[in-house]
N, C-alpha and C positions, 0 to 999 in steps of 0.2 A: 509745210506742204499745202498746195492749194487745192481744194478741191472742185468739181464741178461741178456749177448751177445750172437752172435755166435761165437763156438767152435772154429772156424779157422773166423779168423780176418775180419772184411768184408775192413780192410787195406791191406788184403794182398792177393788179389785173385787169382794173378798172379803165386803165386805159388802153385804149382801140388797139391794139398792136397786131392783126392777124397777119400780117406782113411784114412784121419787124420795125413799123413807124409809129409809135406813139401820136396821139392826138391829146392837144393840151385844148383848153375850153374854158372858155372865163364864166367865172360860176355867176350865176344869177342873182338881182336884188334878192330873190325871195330865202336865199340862202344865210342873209345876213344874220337873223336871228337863230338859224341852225346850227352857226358857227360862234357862239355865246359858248364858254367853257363849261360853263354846270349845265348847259340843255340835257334836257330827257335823263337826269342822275339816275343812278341802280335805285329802285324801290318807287320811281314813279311811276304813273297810271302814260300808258303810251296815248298819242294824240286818236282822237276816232278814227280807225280807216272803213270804209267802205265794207259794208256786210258782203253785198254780193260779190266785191272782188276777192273778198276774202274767203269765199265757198270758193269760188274758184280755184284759189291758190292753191287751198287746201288738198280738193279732189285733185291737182296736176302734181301736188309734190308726198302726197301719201304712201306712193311706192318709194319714195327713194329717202326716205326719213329712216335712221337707224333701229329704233322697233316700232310696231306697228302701234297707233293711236293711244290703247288702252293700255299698253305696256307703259309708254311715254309718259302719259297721266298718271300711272302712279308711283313713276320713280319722282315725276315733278313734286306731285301733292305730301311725297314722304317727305322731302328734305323743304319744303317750302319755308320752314321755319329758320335755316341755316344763313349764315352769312353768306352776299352775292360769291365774294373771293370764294371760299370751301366750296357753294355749288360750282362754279369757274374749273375747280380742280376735279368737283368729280365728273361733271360732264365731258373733261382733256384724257382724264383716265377710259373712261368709256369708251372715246374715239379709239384711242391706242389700241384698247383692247380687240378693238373688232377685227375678227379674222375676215375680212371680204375689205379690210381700209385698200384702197388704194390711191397713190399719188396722181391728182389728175389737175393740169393749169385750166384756168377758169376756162378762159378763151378757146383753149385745144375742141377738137372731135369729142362731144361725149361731158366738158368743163358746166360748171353750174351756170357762167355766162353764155356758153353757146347754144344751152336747155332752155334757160329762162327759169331755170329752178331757186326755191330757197332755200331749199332742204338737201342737199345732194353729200347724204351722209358718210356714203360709202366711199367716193371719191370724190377728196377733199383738195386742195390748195390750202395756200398759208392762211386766206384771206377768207374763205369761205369755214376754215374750221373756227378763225376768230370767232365770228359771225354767228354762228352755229351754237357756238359754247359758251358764248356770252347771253346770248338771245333765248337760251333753254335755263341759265342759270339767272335768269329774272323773271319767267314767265309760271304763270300756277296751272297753264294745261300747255298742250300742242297748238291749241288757238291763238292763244294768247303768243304763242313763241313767234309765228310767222307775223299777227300782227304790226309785235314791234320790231320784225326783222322788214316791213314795209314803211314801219312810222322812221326808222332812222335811216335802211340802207339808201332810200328813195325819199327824204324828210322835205317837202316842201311839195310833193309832189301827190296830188288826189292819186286815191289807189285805181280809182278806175281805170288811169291813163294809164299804170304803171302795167295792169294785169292785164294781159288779151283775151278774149275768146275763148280759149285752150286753158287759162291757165297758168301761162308763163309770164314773167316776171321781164321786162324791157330794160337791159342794165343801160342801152343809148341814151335814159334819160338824162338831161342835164343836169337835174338838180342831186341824180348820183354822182359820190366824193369820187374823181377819180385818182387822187395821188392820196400817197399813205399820210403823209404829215398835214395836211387837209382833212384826215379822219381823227389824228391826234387833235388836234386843234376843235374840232367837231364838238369833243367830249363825251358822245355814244359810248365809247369803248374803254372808259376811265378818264381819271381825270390826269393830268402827265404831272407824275412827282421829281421830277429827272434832277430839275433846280433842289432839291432837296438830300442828292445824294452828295456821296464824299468822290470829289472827283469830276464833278460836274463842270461843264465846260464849255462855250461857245462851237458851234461849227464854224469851223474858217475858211473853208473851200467853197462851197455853195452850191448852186446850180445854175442850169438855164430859165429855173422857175424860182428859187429862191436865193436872195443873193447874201454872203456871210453874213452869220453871224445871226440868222434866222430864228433857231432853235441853241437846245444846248442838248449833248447828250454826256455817256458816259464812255473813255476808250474803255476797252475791254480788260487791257492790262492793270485800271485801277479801280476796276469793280470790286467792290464788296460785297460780294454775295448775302450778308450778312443783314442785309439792308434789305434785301428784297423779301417777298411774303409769296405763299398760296397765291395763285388766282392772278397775279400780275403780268403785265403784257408782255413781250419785249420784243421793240419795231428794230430792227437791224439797221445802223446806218452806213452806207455805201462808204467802203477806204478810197480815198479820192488817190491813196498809192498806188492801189491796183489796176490797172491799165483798161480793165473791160468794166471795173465799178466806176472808173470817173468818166468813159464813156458814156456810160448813162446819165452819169452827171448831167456833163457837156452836152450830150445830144439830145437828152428826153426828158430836161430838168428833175431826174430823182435825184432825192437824198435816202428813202429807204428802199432796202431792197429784201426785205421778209420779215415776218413775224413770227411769233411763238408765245406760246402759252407757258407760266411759269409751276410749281407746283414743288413740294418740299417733301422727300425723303430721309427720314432718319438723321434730317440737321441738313441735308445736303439740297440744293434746291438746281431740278431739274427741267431742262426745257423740253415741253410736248410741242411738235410742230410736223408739217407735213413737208417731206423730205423729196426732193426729187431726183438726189441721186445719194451713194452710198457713203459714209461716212467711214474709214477704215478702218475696220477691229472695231467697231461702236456697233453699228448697224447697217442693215439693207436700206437702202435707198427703194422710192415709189411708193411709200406709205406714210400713214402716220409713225411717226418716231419721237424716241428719246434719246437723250445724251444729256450730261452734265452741261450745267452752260457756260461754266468755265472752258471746259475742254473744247466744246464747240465754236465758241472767240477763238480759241487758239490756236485752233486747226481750220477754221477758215479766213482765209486771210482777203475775203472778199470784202470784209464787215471789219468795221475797225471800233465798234462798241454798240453800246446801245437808247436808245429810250426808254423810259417803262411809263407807261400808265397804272393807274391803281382805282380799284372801284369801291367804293365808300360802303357802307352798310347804314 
């Protein structure tokens, strides 16, 4: 049974879509060294940004950060010691937990893209919760968090340009990744072990932006969970069988079309991700959510496997 997504990806937020039209944009020289696969690894020092844009950021995205400053320092400074992966899972745990999560697409009334926000804790996207939970599980205060949530989401780009006046965060820039396999490739958000699993396997369909054989991911049906860890990513790749996934192929060059965050109970390893409609008998749809990630392949037949990234210690 199929279930239902949103129309534009919650993979791919980044591009312009408030109309249903995707805008594609050829990334700039300055991007070349962004897109090196070790840049910015888990445990580096993030590149300078900008103090004053960073007061900025700060005072615009303090209300909508999940607790307030002092809370946030000292859940960071407790586990500082921890591997990135374990912080990765308990920052995914956190989100889930929050009774005020709600499912909100970047872009929409109210999305961290249409705010200009970094922090837009409470309503998350697939894309914004990555971001969030990666970016708190490398950072030793709340400063530090949106820093490098400005040194990689905007990486080539002086923070001053990026921050207005207000505060707000300008996702129009260029040197922000707009497609999800473009963030893979990045290396910000792990490093992609995909080539590494049992099952791994070229893409053969392609897109309008990438053409076969590009990446390799894993189908779903020979996932081994087994393989996977705490804290790993996994980018969803479009079934080019399903008639409205290979339309976005075809029309808006994606290949992914969501994300989620991985995380291991009791041997079983579950996916945290923000959900924008209901999964049935699993859960409510419009928040953050869990489900088995087996069962989640299986029952959406949107996604025909996946990618995973992993972030090193």
């Amino acid at each position: 049974m199929s279930f239902p997504e949103p129309r534009i990806p919650c993979g791919a937020p980044r591009a312009r879509a408030r109309f249903g039209a995707f805008r594609a944009r050829a990334l700039p020289g300055v991007l070349l060294a962004v897109l090196a696969p070790c840049a910015l690894p888990a445990g580096c020092a993030a590149p300078p940004v900008g103090e004053a844009a960073l007061e900025r950021a700060l005072a615009a995205n303090a209300a909508t950060a999940l607790h307030a400053p002092a809370v946030m320092d000292s859940l960071l400074a407790a586990e500082r010691g921890l591997p990135t992966a374990r912080r990765i899972g308990l920052w995914a745990r956190r989100f889930l937990a929050d009774p005020s999560s709600e499912y909100r697409f970047g872009l929409a009334p109210g999305g961290y893209v249409t705010e200009g926000l970094l922090a837009s804790d409470h309503r998350q996207d697939c894309v914004s919760l990555l971001y969030r939970a990666t970016e708190l599980a490398q950072a030793a205060d709340h400063r530090a968090a949106l820093r490098r949530a400005l040194a990689t989401r905007f990486a080539g780009a002086p923070a001053d340009s990026v921050i207005d006046a207000a505060g707000r965060a300008d996702y129009d820039r260029p040197e922000h990744l707009d497609y999800s396999l473009d963030m893979i490739r990045a290396g910000h958000w792990g490093r992609d072990v995909t080539a590494s699993l049992a099952g791994a396997r070229p893409d053969s369909a392609g897109s309008a932006r990438y053409p076969a054989g590009s990446f390799r991911y894993v189908p779903g049906t020979e996932l081994d969970t087994r393989e996977l860890r705490e804290g790993d990513v996994a980018w969803f790749v479009l079934n080019p069988a399903h008639p409205a996934a290979r339309r976005l192929r075809e029309e808006h060059g994606l290949v992914i079309g969501h994300i989620g965050l991985l995380v291991e109970e009791n041997g079983a390893i579950l996916l945290i991700h923000a959900a924008s409609s209901d999964l049935e008998g699993v859960y409510p749809g419009g928040r953050v959510a869990s489900a088995p990630l087996r069962l989640y392949l299986e029952r959406v037949d949107r996604f025909c496997g996946v990618v995973v990234t992993r972030f090193a210690d």
